[in-house]
N, C-alpha and C positions, 0 to 999 in steps of 0.2 A: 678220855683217851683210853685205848686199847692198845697194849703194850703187849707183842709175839715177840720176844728177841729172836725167837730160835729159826720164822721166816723173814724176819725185819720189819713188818707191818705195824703202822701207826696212822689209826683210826685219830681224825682231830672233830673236836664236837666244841670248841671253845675259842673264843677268841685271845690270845697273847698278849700281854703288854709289858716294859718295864719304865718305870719308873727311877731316877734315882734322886735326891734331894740331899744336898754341899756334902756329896761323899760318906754319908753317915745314915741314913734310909732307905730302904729301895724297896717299892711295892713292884709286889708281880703275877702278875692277873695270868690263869689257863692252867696253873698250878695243879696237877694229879699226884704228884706223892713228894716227901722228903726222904730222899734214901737214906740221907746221912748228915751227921752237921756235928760241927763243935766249934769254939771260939774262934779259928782261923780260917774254916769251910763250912761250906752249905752246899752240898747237891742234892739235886731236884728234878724230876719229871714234869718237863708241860706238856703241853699240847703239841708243840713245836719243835720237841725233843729235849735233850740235858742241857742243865745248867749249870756249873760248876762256880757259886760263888767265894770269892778269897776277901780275906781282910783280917784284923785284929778286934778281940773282944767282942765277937758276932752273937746277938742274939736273935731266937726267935718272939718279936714281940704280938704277934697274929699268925693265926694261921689255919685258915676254914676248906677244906677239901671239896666239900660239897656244894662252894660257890668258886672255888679254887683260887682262891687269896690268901697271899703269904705277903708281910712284912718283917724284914731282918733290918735291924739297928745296930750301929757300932760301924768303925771304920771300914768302908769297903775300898781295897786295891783295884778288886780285878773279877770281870766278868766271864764266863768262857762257857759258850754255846757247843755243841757237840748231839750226836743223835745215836740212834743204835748201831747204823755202822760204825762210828768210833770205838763203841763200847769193846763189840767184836772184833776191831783189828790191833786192837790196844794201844790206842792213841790217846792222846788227853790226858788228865789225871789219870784216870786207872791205869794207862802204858805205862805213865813213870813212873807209877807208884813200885810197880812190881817188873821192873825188868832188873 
């Protein structure tokens, strides 16, 4: 994936998928970056655009760029998809973050 925020363009060369298994795994295929992560989040660049994942005790137990697969373990709440127009209008986690 080819990430321009500044024209919003996003080149997609991979195929997406997630996974989750009883709340506590979630594979997820098309994977281009982790921007950020700690025990309660995890965001993500796919293919498909942002992923904003939430839960308790998150870790990262995989994570290969170059085939684009990421496994996080630990309690997942909540999923929340988002792309670069959100980023820019600051909506999502980053809107709330900082208004």
């Amino acid at each position: 994936m080819v990430r321009d925020i500044d024209n919003k363009n996003i080149v997609r060369n991979r195929s997406h998928s997630v996974a989750i298994e009883n709340r506590s795994k979630i594979t997820i295929t098309g994977v281009a970056d982790v921007d950020s992560f700690d025990e309660s989040m995890v965001l993500l660049a796919t293919d498909m655009g942002f992923i904003t994942l939430h839960g308790e005790d998150l870790h990262i137990s995989k994570l290969n760029l170059e085939e684009g697969h990421l496994i996080v373990e630990g309690e997942i709440l909540a999923l929340e998809y988002g792309d670069v127009d959100d980023l820019s209008r600051g909506s999502g986690f980053w809107g709330r973050l900082f208004r």
